[in-house]
C-alpha positions as CSV (number, residue, x, y, z in Angstrom):
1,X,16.9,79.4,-8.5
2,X,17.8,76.4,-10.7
3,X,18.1,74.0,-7.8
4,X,14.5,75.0,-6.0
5,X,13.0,74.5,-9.4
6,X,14.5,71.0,-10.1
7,X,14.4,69.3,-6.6
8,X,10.2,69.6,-6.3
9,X,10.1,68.6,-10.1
10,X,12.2,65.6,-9.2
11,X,10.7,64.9,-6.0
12,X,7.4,65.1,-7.7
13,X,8.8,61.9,-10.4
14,X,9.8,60.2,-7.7
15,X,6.2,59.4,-6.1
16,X,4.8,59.1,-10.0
17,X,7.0,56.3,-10.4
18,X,6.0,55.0,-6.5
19,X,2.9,55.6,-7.4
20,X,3.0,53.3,-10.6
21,X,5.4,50.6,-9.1
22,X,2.8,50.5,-6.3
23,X,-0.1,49.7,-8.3
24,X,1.3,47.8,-10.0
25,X,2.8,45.8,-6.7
26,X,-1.0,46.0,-6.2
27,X,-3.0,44.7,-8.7
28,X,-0.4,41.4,-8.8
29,X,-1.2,41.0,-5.0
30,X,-5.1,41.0,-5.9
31,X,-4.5,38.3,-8.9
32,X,-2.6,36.3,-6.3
33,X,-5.2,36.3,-3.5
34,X,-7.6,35.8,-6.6
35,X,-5.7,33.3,-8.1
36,X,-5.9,31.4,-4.5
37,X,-9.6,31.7,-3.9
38,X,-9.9,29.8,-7.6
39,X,-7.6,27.3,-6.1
40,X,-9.4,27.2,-3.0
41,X,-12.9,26.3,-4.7
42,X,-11.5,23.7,-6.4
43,X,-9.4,21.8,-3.7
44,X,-12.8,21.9,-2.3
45,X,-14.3,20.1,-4.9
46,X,-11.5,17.6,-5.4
47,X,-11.9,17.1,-1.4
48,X,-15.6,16.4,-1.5
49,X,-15.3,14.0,-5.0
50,X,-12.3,12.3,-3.1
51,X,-14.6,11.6,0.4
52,X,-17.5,10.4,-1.6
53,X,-15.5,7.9,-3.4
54,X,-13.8,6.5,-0.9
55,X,-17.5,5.6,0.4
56,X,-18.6,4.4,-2.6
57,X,-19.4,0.3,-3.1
58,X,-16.1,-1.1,-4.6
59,X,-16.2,-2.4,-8.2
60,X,-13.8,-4.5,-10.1
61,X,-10.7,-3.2,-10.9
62,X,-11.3,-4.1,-14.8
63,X,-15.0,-2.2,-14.8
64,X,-13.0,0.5,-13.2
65,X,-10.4,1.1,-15.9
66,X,-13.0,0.3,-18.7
67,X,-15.1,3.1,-16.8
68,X,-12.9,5.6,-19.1
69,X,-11.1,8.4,-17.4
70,X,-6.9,8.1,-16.3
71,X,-5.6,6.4,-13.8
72,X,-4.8,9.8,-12.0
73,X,-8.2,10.9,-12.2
74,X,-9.1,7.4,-10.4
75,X,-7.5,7.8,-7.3
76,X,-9.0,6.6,-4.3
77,X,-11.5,4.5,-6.3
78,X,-12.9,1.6,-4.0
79,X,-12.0,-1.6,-6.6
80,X,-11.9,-5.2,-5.8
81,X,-9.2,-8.0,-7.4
82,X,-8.5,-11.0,-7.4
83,X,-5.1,-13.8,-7.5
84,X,-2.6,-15.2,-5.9
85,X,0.1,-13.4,-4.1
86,X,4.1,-13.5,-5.4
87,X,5.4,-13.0,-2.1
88,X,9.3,-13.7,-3.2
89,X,8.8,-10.6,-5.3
90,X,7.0,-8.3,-2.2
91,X,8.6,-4.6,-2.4
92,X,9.3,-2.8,1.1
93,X,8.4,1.5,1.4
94,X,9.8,2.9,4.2
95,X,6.9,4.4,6.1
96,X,5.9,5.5,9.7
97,X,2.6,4.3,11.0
98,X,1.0,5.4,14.1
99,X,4.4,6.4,15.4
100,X,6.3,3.5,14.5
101,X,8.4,3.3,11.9
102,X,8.7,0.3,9.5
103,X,7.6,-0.5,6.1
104,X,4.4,-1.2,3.6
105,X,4.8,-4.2,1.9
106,X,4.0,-4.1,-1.9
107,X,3.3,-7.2,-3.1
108,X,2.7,-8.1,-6.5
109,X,-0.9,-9.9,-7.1
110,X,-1.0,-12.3,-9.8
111,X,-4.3,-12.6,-11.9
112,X,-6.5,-14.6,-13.8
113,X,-5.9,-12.2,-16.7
114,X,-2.5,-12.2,-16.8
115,X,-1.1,-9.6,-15.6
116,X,0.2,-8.3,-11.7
117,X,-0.8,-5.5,-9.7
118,X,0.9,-4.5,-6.7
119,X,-0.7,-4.2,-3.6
120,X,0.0,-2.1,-0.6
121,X,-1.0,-5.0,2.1
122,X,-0.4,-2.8,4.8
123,X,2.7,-1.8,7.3
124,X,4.6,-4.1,9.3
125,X,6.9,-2.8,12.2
126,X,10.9,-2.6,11.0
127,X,12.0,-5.6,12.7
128,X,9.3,-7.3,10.8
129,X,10.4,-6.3,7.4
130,X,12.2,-10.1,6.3
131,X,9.2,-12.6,5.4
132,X,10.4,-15.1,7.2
133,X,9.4,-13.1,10.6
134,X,6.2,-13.1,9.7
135,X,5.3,-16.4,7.9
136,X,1.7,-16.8,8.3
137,X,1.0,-13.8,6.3
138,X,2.7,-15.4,3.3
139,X,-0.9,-16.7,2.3
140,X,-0.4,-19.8,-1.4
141,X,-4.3,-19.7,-1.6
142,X,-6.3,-17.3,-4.1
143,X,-7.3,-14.4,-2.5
144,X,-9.7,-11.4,-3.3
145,X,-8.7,-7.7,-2.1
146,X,-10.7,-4.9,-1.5
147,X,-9.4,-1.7,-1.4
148,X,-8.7,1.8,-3.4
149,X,-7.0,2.8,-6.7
150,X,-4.1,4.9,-6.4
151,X,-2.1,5.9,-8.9
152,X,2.2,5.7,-8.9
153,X,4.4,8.7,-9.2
154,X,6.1,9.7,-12.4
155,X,9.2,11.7,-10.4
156,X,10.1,11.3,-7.1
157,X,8.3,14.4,-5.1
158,X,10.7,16.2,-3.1
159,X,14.5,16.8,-3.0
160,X,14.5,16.5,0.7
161,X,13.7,12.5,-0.6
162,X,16.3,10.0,-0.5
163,X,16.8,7.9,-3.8
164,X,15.4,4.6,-4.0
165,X,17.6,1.6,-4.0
166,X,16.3,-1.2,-5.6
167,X,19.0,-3.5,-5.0
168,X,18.4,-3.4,-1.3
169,X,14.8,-3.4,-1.9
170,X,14.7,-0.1,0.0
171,X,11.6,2.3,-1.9
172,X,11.0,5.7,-0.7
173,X,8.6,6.8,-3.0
174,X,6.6,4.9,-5.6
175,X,8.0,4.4,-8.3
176,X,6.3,1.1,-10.5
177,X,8.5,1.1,-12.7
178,X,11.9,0.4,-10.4
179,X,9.5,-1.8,-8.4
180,X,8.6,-4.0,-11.2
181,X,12.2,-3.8,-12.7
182,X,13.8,-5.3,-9.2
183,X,11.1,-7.4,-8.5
184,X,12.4,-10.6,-10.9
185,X,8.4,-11.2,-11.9
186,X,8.7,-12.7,-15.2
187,X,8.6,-10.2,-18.3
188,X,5.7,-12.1,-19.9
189,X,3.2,-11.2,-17.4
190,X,3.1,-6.7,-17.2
191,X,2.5,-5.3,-14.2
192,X,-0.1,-2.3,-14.3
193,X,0.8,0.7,-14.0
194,X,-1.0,1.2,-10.7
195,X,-1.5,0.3,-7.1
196,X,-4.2,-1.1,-4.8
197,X,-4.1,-0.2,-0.8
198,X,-5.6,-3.0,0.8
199,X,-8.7,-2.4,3.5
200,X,-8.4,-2.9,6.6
201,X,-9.6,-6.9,6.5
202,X,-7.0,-8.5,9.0
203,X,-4.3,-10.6,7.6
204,X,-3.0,-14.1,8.9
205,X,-1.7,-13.9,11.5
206,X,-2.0,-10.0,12.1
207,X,0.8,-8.7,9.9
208,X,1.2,-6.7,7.5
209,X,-2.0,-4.0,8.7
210,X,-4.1,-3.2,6.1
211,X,-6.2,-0.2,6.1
212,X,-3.2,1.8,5.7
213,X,-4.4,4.7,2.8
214,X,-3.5,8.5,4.2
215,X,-5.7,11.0,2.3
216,X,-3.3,13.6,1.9
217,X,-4.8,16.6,0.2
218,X,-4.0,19.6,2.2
219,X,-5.8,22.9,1.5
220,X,-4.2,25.8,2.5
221,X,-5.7,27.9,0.2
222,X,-7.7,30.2,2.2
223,X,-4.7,31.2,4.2
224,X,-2.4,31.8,1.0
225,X,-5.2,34.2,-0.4
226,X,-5.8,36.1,3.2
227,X,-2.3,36.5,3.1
228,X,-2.3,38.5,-0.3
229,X,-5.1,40.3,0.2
230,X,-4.1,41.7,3.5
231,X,-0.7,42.6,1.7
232,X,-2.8,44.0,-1.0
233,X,-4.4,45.8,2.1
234,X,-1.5,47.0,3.3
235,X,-0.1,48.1,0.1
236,X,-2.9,50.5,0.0
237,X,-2.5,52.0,3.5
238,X,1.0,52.7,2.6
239,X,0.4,54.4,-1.4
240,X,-3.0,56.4,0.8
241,X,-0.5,57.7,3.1
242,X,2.1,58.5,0.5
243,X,-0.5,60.6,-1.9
244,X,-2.6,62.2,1.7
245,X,1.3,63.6,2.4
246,X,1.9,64.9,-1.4
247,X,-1.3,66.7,-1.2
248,X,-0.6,68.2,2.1
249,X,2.5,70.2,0.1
């Protein structure tokens, strides 16, 4: 008598406690796919500031960074400078570029106000990496760039990264400061802490090839919050099923 009083009574806790730990389960699934459409609006935004910039008339670099807001919050800002490339002091990325691999050449600008900026010339092919391959793009003359802000790395992005190594002038992700450190510019001119991809305007000679900037913002958003909502979905099915069955009994 005992045992047919205490089995339904515990069998009864048993879906309470379901119950609870599925809505629970539940409502976290619906502040995830919530969560997601938030993010979602505003990768869409980001997206749509980001493609009008890049479309916008290029300014000076200086009118740029007097403009106000950080240099992460510039990215992709079309900007124009001007000097004289250090070419003994270019830096080589390892980088792919339409299926080839090779490198971008980072090479430090010297300016009228005293200072460098390196610029992402553009890629050259991996036999091409040693200057003396490619000597007519070793321009003496003043130049003026055009191309857009970006903004360096403050840690390198993913484990799956090798290390830079700075002695072999080998750079897998950006890192200004190791650039400018292994670079042997001269400690009385700074270097900013920045970088300029050059346009597409072809170099002597062909090499390096500008025009190199990959927009890389992707938005998966709208597939992370279908996903939770349909588990959300799901979720509900199953706790419908499990209450429908109780109140069958």
């Amino acid at each position: 008598m005992t045992d047919d009083v205490i089995l339904p009574r515990r069998g009864r806790l048993a879906v309470v406690l379901a119950l609870i730990v599925g809505a629970v389960a539940f409502a976290t699934l619906l502040m995830l796919g919530n969560w997601q459409v938030q993010r979602l609006h505003w990768k869409e935004a980001l997206l749509a500031t980001i493609e009008a910039r890049i479309h916008a008339e290029p300014r000076p670099l200086d009118e740029v960074l007097s403009s106000g807001p950080a240099i992460a919050d510039l990215e992709y800002t079309p900007v124009t400078l001007e000097g004289v490339f250090v070419h003994a002091a270019e830096r080589h990325f390892f980088a792919t570029w339409k299926g080839a691999s090779g490198f971008f050449i980072y090479t430090p600008l010297r300016r009228p106000q005293g200072d460098h900026v390196f610029v992402n010339r553009g890629f050259v092919p991996y036999d091409r990496k040693d200057p003396a391959t490619r000597p007519q793009s070793l321009v003496e003359q003043p130049v003026e760039i055009t191309g857009l802000l970006r903004a360096p790395l403050v840690e390198k992005p993913s484990s799956i990264l090798p290390d830079n190594d700075p002695s072999k002038n080998l750079f897998y992700w950006k890192d200004i400061r190791a650039m400018a450190d292994s670079s042997g510019l001269p400690d009385d001119l700074p270097v900013l802490g920045l970088f300029a991809d050059a346009n597409e305007a072809p170099n002597p000679g062909g090499l390096p090839i500008g025009g190199v900037t990959i927009i890389d913002q992707p938005n998966n958003h709208l597939q992370y919050a279908v996903t939770w909502y349909g588990l959300a979905a799901a979720l509900a099915v199953v706790l419908g099923i499990m209450l429908w069955r109780n109140f069958r009994r």
